[in-house]
N, CA, C and O atoms as a GROMACS GRO file, in nm:
protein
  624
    1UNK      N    1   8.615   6.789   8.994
    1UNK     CA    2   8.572   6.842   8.866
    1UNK      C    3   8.455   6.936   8.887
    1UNK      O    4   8.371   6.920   8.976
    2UNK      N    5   8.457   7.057   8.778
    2UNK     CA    6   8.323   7.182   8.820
    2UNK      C    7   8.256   7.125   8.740
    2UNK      O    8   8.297   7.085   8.632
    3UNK      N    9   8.080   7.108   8.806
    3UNK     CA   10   7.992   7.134   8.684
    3UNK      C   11   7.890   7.235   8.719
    3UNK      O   12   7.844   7.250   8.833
    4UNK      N   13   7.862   7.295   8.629
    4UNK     CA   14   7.813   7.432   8.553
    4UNK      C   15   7.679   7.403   8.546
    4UNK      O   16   7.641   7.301   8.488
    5UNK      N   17   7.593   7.488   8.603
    5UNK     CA   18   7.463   7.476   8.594
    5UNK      C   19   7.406   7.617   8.497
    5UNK      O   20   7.451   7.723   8.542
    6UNK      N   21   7.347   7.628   8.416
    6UNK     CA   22   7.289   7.719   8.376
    6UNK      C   23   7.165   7.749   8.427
    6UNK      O   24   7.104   7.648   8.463
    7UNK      N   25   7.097   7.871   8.445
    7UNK     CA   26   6.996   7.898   8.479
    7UNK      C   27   6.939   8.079   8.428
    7UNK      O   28   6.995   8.180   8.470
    8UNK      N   29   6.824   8.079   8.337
    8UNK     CA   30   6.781   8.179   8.338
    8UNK      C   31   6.684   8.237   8.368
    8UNK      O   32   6.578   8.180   8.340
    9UNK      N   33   6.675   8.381   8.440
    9UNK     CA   34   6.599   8.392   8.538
    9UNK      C   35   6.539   8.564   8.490
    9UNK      O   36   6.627   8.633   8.437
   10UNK      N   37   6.461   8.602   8.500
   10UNK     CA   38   6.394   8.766   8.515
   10UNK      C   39   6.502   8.810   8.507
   10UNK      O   40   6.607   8.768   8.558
   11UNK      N   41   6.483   8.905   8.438
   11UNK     CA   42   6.582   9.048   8.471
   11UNK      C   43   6.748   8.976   8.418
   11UNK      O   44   6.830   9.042   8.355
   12UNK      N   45   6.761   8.885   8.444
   12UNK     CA   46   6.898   8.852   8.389
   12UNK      C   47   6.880   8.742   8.280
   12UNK      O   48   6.797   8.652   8.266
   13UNK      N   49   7.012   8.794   8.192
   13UNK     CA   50   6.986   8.690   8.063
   13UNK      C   51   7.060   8.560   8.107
   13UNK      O   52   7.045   8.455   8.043
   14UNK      N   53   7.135   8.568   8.212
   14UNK     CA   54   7.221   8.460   8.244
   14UNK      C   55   7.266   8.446   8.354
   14UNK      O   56   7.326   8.539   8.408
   15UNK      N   57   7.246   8.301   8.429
   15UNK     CA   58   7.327   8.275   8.537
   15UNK      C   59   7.353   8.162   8.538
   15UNK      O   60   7.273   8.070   8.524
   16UNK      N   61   7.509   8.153   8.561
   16UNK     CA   62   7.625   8.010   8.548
   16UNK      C   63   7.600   7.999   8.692
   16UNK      O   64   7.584   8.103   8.756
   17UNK      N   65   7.595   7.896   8.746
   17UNK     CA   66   7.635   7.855   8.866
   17UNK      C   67   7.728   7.697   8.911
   17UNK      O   68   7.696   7.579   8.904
   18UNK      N   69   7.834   7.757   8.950
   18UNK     CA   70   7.902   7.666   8.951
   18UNK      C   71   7.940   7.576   9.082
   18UNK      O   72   8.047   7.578   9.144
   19UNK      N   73   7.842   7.510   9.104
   19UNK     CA   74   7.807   7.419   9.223
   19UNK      C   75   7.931   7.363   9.321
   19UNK      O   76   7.933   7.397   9.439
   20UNK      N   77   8.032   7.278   9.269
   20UNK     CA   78   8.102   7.253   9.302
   20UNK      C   79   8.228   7.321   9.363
   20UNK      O   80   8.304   7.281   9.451
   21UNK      N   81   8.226   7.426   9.296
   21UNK     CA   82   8.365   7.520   9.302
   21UNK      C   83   8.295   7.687   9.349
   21UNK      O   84   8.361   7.790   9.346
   22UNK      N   85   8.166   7.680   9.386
   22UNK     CA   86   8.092   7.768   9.437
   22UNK      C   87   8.128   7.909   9.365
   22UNK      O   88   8.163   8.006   9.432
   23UNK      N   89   8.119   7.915   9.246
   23UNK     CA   90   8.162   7.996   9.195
   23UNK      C   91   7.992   8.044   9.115
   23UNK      O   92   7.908   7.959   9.084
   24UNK      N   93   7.970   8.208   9.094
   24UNK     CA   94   7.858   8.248   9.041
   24UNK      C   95   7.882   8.355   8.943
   24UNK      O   96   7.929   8.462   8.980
   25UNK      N   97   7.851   8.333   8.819
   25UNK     CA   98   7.858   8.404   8.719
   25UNK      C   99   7.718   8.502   8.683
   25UNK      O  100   7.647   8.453   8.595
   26UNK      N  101   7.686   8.589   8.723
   26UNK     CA  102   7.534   8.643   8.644
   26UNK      C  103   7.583   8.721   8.529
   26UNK      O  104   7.702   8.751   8.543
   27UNK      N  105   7.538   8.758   8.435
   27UNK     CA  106   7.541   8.792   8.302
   27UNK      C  107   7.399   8.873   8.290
   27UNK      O  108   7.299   8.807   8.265
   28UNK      N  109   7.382   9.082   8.317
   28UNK     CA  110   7.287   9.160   8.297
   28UNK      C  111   7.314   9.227   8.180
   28UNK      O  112   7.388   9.324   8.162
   29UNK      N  113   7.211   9.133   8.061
   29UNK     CA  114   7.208   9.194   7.924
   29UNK      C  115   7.209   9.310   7.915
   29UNK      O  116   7.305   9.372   7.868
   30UNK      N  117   7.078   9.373   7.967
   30UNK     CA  118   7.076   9.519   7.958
   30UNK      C  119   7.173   9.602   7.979
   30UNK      O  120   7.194   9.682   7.887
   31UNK      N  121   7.248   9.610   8.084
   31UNK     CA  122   7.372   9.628   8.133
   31UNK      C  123   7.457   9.634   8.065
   31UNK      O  124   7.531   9.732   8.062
   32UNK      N  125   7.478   9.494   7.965
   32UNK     CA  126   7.671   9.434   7.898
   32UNK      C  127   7.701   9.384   8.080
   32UNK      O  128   7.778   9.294   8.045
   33UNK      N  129   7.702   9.378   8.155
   33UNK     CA  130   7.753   9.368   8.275
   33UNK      C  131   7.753   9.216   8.341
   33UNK      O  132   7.653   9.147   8.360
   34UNK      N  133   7.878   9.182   8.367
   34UNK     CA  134   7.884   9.029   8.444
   34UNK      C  135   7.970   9.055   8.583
   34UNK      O  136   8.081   9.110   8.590
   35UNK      N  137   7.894   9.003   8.689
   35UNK     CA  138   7.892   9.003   8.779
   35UNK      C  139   7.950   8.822   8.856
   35UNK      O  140   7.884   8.720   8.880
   36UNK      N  141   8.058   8.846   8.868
   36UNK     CA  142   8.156   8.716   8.896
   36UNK      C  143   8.158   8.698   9.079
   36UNK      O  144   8.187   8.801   9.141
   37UNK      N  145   8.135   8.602   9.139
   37UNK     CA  146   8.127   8.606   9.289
   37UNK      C  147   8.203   8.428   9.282
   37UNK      O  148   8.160   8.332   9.218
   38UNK      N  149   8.315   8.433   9.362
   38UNK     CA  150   8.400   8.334   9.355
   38UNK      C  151   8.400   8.283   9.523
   38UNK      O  152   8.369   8.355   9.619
   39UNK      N  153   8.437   8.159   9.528
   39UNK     CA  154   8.433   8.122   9.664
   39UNK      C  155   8.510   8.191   9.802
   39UNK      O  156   8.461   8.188   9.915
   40UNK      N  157   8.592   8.230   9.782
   40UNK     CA  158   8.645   8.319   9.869
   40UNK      C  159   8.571   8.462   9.930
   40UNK      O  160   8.611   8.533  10.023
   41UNK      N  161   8.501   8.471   9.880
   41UNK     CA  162   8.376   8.617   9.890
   41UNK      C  163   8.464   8.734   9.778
   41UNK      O  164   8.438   8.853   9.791
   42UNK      N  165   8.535   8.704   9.703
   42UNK     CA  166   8.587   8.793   9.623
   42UNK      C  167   8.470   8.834   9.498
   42UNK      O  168   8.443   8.744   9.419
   43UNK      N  169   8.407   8.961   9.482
   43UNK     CA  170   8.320   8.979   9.392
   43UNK      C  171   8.376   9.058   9.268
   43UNK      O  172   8.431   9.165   9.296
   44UNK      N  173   8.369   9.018   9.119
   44UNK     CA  174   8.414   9.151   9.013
   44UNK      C  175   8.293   9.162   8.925
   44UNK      O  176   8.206   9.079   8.900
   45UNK      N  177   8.308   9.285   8.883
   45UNK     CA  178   8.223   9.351   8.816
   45UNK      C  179   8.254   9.387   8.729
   45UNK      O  180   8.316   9.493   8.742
   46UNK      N  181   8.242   9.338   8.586
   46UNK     CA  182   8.332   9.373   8.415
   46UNK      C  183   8.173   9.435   8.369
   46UNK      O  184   8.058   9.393   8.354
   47UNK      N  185   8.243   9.549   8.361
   47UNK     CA  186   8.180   9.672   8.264
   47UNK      C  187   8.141   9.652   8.108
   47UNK      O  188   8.204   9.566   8.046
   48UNK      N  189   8.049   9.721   8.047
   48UNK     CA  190   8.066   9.721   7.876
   48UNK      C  191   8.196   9.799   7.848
   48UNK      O  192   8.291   9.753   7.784
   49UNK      N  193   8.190   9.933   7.907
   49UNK     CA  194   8.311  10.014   7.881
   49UNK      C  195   8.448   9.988   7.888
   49UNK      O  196   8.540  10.038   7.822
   50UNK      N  197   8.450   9.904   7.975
   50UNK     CA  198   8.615   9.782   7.967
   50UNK      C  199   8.663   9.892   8.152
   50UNK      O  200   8.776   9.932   8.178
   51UNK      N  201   8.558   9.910   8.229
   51UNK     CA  202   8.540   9.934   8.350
   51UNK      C  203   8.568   9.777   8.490
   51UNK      O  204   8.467   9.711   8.516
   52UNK      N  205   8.621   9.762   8.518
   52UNK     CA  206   8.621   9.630   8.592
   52UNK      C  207   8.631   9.700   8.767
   52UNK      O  208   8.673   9.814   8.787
   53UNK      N  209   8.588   9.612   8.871
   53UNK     CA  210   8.561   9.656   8.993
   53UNK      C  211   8.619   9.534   9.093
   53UNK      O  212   8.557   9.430   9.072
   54UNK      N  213   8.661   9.528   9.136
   54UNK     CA  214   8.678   9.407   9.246
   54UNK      C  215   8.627   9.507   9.398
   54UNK      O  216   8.631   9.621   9.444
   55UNK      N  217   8.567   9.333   9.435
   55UNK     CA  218   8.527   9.386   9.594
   55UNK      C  219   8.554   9.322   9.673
   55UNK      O  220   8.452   9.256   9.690
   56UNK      N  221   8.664   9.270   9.779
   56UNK     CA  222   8.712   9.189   9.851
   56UNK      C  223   8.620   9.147   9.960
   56UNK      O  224   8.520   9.213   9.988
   57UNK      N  225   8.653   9.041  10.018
   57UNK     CA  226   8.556   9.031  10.119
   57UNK      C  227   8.560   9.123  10.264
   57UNK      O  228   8.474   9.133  10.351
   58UNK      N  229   8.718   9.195  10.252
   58UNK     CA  230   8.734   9.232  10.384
   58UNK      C  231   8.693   9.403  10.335
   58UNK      O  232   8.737   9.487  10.413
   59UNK      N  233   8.637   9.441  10.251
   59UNK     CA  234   8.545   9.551  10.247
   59UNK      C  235   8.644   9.651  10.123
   59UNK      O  236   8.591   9.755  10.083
   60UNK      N  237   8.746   9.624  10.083
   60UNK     CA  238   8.832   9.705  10.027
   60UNK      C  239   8.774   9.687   9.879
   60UNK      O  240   8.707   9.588   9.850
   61UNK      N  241   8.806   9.798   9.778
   61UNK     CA  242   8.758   9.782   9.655
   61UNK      C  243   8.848   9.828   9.567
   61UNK      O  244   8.911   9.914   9.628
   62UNK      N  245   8.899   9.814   9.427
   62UNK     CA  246   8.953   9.812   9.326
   62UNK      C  247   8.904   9.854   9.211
   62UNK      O  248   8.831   9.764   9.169
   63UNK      N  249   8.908   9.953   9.131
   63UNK     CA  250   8.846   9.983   9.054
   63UNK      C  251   8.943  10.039   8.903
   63UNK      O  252   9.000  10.147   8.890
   64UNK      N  253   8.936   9.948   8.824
   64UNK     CA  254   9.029   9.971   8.713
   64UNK      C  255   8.926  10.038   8.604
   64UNK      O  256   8.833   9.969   8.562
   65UNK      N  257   8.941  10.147   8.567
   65UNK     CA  258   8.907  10.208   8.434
   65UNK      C  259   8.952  10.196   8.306
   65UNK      O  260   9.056  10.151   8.258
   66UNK      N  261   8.841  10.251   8.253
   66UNK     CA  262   8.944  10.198   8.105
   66UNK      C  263   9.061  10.281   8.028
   66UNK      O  264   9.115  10.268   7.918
   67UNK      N  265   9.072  10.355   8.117
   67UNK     CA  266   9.229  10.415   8.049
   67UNK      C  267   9.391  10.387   8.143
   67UNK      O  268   9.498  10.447   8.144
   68UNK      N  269   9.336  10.263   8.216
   68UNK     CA  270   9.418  10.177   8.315
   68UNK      C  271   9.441  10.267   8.460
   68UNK      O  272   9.541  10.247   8.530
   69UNK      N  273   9.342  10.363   8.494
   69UNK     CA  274   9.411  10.436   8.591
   69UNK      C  275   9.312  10.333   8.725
   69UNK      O  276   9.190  10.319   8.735
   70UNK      N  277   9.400  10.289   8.794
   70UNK     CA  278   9.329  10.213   8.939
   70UNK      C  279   9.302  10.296   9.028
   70UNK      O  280   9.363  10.402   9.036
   71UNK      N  281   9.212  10.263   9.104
   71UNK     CA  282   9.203  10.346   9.215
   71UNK      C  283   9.125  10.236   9.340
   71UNK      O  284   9.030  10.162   9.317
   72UNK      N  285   9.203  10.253   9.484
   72UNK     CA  286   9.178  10.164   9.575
   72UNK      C  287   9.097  10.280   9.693
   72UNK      O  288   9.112  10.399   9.721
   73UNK      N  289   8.988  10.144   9.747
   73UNK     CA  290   8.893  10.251   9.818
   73UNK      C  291   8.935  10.129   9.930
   73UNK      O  292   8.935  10.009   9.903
   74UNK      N  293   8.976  10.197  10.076
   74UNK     CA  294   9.018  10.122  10.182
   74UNK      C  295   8.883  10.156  10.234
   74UNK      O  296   8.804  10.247  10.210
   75UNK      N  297   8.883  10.032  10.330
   75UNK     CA  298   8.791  10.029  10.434
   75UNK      C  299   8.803  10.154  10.558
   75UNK      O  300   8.702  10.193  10.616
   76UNK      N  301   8.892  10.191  10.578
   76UNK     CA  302   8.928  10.313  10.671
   76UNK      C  303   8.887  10.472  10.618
   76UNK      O  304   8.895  10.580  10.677
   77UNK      N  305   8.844  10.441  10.492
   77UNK     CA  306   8.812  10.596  10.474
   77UNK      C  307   8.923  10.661  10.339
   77UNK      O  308   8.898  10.764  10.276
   78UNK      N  309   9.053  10.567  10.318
   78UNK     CA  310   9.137  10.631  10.249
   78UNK      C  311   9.118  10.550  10.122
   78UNK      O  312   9.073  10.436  10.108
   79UNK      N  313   9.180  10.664  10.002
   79UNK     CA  314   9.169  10.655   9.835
   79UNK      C  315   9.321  10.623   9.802
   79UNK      O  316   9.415  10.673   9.864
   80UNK      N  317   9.333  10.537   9.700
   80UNK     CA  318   9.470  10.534   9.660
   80UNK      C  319   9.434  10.568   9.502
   80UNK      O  320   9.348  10.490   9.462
   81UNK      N  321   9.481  10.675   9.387
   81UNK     CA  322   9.458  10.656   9.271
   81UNK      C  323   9.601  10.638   9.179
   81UNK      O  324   9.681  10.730   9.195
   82UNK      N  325   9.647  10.511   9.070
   82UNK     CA  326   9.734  10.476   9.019
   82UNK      C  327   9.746  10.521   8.884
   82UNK      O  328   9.762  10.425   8.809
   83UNK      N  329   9.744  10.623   8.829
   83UNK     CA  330   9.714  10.717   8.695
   83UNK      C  331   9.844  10.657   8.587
   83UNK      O  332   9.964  10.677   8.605
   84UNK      N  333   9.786  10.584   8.481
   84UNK     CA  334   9.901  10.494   8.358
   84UNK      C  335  10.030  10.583   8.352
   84UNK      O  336  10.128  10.528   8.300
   85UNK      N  337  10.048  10.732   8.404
   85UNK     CA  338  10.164  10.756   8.393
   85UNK      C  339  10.266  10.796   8.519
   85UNK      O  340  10.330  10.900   8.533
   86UNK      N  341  10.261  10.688   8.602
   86UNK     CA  342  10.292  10.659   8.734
   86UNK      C  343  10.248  10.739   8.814
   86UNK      O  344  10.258  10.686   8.925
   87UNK      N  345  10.185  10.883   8.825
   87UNK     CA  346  10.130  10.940   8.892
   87UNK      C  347  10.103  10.893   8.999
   87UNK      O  348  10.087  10.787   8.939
   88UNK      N  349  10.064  10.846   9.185
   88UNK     CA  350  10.033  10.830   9.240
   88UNK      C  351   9.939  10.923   9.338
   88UNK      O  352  10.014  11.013   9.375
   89UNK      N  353   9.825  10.940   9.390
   89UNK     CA  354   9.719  11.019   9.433
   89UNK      C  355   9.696  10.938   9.547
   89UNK      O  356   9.689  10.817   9.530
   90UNK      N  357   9.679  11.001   9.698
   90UNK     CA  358   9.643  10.950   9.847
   90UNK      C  359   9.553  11.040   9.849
   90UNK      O  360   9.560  11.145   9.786
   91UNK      N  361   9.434  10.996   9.945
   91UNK     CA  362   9.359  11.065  10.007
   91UNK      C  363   9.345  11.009  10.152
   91UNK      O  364   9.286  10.905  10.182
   92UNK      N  365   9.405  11.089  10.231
   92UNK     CA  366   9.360  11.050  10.401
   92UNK      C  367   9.224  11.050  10.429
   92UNK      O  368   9.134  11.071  10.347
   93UNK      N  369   9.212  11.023  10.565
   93UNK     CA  370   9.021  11.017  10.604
   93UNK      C  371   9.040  11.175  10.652
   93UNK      O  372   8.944  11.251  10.666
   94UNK      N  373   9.130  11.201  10.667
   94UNK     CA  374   9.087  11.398  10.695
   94UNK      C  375   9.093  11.518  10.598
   94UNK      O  376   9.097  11.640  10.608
   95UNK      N  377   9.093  11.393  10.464
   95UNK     CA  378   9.088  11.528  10.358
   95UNK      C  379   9.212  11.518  10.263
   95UNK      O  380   9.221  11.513  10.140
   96UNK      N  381   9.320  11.518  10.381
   96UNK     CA  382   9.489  11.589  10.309
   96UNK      C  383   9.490  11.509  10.182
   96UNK      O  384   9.455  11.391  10.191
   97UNK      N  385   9.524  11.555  10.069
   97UNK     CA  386   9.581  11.473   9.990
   97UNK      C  387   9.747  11.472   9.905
   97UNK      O  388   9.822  11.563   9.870
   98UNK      N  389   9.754  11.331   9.896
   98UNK     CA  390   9.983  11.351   9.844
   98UNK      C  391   9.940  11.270   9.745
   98UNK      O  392   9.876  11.168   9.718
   99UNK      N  393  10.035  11.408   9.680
   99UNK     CA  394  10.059  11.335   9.489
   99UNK      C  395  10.195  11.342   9.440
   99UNK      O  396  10.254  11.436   9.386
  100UNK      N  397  10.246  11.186   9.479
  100UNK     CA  398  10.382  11.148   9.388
  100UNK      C  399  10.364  11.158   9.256
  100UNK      O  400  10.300  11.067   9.202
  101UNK      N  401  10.424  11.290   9.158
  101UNK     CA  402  10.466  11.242   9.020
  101UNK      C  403  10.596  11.159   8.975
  101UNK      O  404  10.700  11.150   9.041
  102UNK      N  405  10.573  11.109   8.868
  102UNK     CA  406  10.669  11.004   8.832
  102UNK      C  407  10.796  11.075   8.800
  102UNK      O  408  10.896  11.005   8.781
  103UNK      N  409  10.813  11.255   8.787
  103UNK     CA  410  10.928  11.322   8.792
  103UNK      C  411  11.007  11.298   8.921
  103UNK      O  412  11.130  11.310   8.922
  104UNK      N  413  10.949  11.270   9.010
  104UNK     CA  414  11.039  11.259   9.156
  104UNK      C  415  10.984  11.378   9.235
  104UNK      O  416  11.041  11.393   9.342
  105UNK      N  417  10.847  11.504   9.198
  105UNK     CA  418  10.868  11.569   9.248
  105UNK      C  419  10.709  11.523   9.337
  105UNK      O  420  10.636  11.451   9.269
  106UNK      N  421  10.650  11.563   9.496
  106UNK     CA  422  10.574  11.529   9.548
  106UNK      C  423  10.482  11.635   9.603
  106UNK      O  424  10.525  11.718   9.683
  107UNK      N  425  10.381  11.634   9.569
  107UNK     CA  426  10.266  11.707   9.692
  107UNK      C  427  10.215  11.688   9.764
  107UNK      O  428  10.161  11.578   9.780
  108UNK      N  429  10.206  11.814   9.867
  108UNK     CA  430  10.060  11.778  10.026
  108UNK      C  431   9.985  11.881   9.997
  108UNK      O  432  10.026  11.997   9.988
  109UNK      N  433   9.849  11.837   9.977
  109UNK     CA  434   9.761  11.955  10.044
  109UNK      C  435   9.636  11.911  10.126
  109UNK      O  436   9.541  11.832  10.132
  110UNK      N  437   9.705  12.021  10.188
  110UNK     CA  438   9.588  11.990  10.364
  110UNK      C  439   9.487  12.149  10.376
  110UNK      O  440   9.520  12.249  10.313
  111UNK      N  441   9.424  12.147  10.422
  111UNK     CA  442   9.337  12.245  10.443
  111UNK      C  443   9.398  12.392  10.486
  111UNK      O  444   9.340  12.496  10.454
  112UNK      N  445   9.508  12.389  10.553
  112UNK     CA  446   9.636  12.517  10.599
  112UNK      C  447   9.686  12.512  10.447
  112UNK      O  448   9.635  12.608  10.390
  113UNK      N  449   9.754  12.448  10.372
  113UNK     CA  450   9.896  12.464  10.280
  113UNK      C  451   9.837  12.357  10.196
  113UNK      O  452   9.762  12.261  10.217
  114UNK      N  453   9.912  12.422  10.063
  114UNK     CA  454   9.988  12.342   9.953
  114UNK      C  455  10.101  12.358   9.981
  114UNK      O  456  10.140  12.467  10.024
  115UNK      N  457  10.209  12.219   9.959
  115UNK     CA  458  10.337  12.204   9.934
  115UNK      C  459  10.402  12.129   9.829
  115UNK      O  460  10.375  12.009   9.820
  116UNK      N  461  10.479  12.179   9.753
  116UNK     CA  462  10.590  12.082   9.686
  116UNK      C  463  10.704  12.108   9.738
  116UNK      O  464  10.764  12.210   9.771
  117UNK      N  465  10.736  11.938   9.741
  117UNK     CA  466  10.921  11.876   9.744
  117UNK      C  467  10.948  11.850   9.580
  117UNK      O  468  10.865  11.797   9.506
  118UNK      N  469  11.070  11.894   9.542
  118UNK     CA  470  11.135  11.872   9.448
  118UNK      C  471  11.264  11.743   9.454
  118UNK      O  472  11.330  11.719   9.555
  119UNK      N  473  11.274  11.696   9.366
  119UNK     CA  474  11.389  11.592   9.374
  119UNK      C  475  11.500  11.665   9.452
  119UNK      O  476  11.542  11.587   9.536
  120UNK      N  477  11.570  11.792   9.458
  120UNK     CA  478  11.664  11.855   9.486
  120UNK      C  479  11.661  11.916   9.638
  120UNK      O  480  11.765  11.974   9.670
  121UNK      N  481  11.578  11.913   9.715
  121UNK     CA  482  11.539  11.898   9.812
  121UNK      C  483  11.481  12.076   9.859
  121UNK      O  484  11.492  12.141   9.963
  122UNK      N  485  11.425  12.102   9.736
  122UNK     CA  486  11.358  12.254   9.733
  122UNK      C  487  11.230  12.260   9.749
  122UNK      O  488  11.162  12.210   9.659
  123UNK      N  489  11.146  12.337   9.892
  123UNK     CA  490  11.026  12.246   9.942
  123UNK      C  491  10.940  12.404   9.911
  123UNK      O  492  11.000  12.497   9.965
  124UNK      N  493  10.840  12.438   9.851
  124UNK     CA  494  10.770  12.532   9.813
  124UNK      C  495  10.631  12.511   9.899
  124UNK      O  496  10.564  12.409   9.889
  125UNK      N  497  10.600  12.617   9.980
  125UNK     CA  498  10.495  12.602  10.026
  125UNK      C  499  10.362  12.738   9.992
  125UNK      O  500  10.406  12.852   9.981
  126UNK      N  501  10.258  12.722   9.983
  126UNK     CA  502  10.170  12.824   9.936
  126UNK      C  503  10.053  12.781  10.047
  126UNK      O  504  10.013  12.664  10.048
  127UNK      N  505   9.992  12.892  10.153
  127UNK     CA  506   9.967  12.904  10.249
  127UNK      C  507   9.751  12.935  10.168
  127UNK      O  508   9.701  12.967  10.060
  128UNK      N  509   9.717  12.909  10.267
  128UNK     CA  510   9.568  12.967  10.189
  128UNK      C  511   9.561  13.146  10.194
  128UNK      O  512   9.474  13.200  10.126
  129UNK      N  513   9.648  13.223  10.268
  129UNK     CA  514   9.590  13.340  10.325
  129UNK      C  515   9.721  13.349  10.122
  129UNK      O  516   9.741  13.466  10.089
  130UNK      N  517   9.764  13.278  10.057
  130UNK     CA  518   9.812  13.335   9.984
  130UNK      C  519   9.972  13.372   9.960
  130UNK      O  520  10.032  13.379   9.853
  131UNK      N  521  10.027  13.395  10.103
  131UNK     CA  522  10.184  13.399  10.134
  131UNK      C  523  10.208  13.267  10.067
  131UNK      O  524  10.131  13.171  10.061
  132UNK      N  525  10.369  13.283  10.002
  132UNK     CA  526  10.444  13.173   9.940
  132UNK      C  527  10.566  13.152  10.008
  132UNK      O  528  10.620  13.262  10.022
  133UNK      N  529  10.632  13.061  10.056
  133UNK     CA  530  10.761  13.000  10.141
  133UNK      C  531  10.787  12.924  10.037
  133UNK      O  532  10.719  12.837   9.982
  134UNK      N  533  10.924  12.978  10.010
  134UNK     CA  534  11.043  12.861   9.928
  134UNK      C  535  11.190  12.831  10.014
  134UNK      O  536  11.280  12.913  10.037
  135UNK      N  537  11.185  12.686  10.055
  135UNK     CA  538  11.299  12.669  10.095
  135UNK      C  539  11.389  12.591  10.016
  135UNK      O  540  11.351  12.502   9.940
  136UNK      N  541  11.515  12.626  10.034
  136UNK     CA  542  11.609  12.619   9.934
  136UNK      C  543  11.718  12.557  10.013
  136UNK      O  544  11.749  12.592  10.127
  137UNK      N  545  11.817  12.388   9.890
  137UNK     CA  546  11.830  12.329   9.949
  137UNK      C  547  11.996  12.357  10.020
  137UNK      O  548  12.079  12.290  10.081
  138UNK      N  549  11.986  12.476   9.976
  138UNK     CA  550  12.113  12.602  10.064
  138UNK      C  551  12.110  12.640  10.148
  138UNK      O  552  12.208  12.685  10.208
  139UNK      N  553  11.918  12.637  10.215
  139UNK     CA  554  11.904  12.693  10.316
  139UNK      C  555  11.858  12.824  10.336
  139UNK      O  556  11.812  12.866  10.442
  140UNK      N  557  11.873  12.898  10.218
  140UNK     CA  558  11.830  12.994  10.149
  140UNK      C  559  11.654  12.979  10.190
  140UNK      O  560  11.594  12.877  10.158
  141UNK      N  561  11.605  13.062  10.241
  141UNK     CA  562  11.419  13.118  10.267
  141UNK      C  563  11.368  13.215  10.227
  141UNK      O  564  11.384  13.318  10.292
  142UNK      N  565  11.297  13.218  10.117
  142UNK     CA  566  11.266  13.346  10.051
  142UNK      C  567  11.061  13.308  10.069
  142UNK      O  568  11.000  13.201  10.058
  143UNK      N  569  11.005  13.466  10.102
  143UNK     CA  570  10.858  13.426  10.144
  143UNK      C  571  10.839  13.524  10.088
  143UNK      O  572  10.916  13.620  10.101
  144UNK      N  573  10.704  13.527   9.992
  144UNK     CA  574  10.619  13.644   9.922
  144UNK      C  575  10.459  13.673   9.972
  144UNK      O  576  10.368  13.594   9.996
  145UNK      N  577  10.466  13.798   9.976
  145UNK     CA  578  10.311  13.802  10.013
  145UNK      C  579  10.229  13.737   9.856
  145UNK      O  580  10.275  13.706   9.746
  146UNK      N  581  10.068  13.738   9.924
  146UNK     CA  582   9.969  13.722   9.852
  146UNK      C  583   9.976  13.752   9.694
  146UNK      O  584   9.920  13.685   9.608
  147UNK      N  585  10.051  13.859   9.674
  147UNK     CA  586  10.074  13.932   9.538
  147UNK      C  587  10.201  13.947   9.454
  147UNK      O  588  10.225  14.024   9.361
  148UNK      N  589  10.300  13.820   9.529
  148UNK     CA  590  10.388  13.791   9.466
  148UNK      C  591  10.526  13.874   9.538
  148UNK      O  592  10.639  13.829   9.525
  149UNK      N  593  10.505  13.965   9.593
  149UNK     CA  594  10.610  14.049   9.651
  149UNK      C  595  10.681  13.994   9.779
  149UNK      O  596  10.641  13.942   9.883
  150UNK      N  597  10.799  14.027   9.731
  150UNK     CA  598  10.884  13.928   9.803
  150UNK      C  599  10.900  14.028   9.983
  150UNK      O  600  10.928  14.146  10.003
  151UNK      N  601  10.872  13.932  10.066
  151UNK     CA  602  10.897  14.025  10.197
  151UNK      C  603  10.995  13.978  10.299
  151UNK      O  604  11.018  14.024  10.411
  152UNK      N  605  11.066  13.841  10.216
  152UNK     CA  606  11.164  13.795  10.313
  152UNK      C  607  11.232  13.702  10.205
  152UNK      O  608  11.171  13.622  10.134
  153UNK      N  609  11.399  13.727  10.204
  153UNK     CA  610  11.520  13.652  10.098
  153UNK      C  611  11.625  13.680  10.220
  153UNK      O  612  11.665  13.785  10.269
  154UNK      N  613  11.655  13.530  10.253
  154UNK     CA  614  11.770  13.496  10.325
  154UNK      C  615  11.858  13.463  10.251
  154UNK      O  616  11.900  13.348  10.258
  155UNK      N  617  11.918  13.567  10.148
  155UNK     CA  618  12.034  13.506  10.028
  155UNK      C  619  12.170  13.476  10.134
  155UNK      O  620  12.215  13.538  10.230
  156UNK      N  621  12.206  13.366  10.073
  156UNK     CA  622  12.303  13.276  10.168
  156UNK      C  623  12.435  13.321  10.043
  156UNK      O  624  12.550  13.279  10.057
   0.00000   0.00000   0.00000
């Protein structure tokens, strides 16, 4: 059975401590902010704004906003963001980032290129110097300079 110790202390209007089940509740008035630390080393953080945070013990973090979009911060350096309309957002530790939309269609961009894949297997690439590559799932390669002008159509 848990029993619940109350204790109030400076700076905080509240702290539960739950002895048995090693569980710690602080409660920062000023804030709106409660700060939950559970026996496992799992820490959350509930916002006024309806902001919530988890912090695992093995260093990874969770961060739900209040318009439900998640976003995971790995210990390695990489971002995962989960946007309410399936959107999916990566960030590698070198920058690149890929964005699955929930249409089926996907992006890379790396420091060389932007690219989209289309469901249909039509892969558009846009280069930084500005040149555009469209490959087509015919096989068809059509590339435009900087200004839109087409300087290469492999019409199949």
């Amino acid at each position: 059975m848990c029993m619940c110790t109350y204790i109030h202390i400076k700076n905080f209007s509240l702290v539960k401590l739950n002895l048995n089940c090693f569980l710690q509740i602080y409660y920062y008035a000023d804030a709106k902010t409660t700060h939950t630390t559970y026996s496992d080393g799992l820490e959350v953080l509930q916002f006024s704004n309806g902001q919530i945070e988890k912090h695992y013990p093995d260093g990874k973090k969770e961060i739900t906003f209040p318009d439900q979009t998640i976003k995971n911060l790995f210990t390695d350096g990489q971002e995962e963001s989960i946007f309410p309309d399936g959107t999916i957002v990566r960030i590698q530790r070198d920058g690149s980032k890929t964005i699955e939309f929930n249409n089926g269609q996907r992006e890379l961009h790396t420091s060389q290129f932007k690219r989209r894949e289309y469901p249909d297997g039509t892969v558009k690439t846009v280069y930084m110097n500005g040149q555009q590559e469209t490959k087509y799932v015919s096989g068809r390669v059509r590339v435009k300079d900087k200004d839109g002008n087409i300087i290469m159509d492999t019409k199949l």
